[in-house]
FIZAMI-177621 format. One line per 10 residues: their letters; for each residue x, y, z of N, C-alpha, C. Coordinates in nm, 4 decimals, padded with zeros to 6 digits. Example, Ala and Ser with C-alpha at 12.3 -4.5 7.8 and 13.67 -1.06 7.14 Angstrom:
<pts>
AS> 01.3190 -00.5690 00.7800 01.2300 -00.4500 00.7800 01.3200 -00.3300 00.7800; 01.2850 -00.2250 00.7080 01.3670 -00.1060 00.7140 01.2900 00.0030 00.7870
</pts>
This chain:
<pts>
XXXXXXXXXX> 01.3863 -02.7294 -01.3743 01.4868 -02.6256 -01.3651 01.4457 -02.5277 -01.2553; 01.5127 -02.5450 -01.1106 01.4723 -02.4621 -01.0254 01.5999 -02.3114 -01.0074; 01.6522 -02.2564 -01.1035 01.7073 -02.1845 -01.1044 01.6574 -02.0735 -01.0050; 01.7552 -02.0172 -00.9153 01.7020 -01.9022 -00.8571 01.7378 -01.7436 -00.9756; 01.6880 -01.6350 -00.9072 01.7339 -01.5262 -00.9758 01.8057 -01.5016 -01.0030; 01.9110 -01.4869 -00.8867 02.0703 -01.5003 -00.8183 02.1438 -01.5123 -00.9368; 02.1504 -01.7008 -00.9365 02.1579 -01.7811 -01.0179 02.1863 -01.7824 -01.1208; 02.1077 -01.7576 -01.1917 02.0472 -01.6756 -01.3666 02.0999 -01.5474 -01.4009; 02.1133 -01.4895 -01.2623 02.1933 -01.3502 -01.3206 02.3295 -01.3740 -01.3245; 02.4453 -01.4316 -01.2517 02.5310 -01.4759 -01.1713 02.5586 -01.5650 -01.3329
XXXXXXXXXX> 02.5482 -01.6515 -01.3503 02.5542 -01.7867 -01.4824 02.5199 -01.6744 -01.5977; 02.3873 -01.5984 -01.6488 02.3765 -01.5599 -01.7974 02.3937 -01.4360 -01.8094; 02.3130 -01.3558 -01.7236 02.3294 -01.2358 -01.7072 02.4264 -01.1403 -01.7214; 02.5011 -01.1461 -01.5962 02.6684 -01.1234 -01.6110 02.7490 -01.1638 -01.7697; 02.7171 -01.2267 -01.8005 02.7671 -01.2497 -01.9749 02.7248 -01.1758 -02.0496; 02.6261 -01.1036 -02.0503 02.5784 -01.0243 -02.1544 02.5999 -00.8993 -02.1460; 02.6298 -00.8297 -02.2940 02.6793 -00.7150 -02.2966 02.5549 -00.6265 -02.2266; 02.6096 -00.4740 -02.2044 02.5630 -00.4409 -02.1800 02.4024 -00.3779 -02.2271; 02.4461 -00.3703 -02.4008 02.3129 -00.3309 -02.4618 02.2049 -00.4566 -02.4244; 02.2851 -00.5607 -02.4102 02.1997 -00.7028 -02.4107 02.1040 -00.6699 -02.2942
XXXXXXXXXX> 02.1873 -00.6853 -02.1902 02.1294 -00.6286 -02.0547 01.9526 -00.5592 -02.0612; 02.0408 -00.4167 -02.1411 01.9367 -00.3942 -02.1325 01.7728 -00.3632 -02.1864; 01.8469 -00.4713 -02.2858 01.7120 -00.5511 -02.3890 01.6545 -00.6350 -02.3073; 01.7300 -00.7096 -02.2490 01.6541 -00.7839 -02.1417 01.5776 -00.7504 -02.0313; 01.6160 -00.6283 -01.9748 01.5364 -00.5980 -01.8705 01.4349 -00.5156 -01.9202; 01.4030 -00.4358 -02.0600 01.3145 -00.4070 -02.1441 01.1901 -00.5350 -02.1369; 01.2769 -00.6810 -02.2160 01.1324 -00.7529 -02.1944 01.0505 -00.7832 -02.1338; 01.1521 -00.8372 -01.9708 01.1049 -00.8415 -01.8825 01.0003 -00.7324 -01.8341; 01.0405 -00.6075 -01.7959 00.9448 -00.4731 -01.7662 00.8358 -00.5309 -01.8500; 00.8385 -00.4711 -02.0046 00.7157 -00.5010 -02.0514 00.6256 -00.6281 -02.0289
XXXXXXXXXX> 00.6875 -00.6907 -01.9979 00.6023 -00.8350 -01.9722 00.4650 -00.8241 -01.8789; 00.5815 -00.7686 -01.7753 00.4839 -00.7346 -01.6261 00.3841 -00.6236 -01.6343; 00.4140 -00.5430 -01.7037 00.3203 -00.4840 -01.7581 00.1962 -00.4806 -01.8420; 00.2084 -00.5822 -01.9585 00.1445 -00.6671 -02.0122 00.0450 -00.7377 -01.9178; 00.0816 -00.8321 -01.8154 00.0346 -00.9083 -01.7315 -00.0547 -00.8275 -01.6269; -00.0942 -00.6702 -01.6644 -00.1137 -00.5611 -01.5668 -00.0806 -00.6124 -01.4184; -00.0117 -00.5871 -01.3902 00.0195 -00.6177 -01.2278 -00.0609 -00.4681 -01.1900; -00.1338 -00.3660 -01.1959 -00.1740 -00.2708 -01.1042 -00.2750 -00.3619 -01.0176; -00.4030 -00.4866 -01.1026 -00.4738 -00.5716 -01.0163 -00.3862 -00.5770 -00.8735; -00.2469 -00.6514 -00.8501 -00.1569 -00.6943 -00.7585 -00.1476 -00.5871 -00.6668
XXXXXXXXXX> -00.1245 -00.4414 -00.6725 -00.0923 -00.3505 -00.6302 -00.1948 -00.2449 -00.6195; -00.1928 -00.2232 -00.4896 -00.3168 -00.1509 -00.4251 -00.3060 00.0184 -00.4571; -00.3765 00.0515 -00.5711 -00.3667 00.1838 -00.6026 -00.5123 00.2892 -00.5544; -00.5297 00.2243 -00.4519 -00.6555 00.3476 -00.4067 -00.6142 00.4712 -00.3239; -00.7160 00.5748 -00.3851 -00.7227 00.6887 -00.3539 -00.7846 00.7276 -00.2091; -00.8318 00.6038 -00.1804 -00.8880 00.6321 -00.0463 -00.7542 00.6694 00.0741; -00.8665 00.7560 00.1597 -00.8182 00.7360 00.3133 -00.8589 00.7170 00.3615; -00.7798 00.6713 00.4858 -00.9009 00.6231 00.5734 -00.9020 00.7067 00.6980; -00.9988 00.7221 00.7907 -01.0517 00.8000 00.9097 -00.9233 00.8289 00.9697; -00.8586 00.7667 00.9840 -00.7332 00.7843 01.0587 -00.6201 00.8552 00.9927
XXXXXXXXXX> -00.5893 00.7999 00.8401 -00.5229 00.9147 00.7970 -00.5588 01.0473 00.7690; -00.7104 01.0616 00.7603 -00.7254 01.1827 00.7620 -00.7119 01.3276 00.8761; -00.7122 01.1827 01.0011 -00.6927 01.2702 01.1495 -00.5855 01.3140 01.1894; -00.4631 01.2512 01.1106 -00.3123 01.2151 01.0969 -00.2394 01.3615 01.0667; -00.3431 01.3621 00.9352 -00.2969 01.4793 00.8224 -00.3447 01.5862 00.9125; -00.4592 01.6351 00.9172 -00.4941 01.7270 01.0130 -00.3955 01.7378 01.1705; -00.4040 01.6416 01.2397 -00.3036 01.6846 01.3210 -00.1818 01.7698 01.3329; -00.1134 01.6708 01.2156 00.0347 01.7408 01.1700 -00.0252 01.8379 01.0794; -00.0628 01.9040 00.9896 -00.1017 02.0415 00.9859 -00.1157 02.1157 01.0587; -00.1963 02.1209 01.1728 -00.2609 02.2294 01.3018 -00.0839 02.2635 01.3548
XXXXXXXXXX> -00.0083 02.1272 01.3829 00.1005 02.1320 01.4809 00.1793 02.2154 01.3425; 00.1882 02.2191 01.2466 00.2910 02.2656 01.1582 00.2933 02.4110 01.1589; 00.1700 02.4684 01.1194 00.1113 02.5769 01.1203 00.1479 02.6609 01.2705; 00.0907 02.5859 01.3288 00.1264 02.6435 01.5334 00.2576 02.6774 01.5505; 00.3892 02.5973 01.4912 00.4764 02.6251 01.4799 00.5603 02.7676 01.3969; 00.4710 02.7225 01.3229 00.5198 02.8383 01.1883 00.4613 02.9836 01.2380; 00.3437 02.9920 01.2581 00.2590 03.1166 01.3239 00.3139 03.1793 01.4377; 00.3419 03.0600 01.5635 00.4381 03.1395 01.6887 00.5726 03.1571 01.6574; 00.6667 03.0969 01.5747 00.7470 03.1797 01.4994 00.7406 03.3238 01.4763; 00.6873 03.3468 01.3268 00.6891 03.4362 01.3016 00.6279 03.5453 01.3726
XXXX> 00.5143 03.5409 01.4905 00.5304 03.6953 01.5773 00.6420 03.7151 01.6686; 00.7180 03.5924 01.7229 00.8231 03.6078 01.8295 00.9362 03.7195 01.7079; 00.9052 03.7143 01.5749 01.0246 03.7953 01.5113 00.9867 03.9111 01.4997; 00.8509 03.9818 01.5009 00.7312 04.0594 01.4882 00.8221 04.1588 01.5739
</pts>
């Protein structure tokens, strides 16, 4: 059974009421969750050298902006 998603939604999906619906997409969620997908998905706190030069940049330039602003109103 090579059903696509499409498919499956399109053929069963679409048939089901709406509470059904969304019992179904309840199991599903929990499933994947169950299965921890965070392993799959890259949740680090790191930065790296470059974003940190990034952030600093656009700060200095934000600030520069904001600062010669406000004396030109001075």
């Amino acid at each position: 059974m090579s059903n696509s998603a499409q498919e499956i939604y399109s053929q069963v999906v679409c048939n089901l009421s709406p509470t059904e619906r969304l019992r179904l997409a309840t199991l599903i969620l929990n499933e994947l969750v169950e299965q921890n997908l965070s392993m799959i998905i890259d949740q680090s706190d790191a930065w790296t050298e470059q974003d940190q030069l990034d952030l600093a940049s656009f700060s200095l330039e934000y600030a520069t902006s904001i600062f010669s602003e406000s004396e030109e109103t001075v």
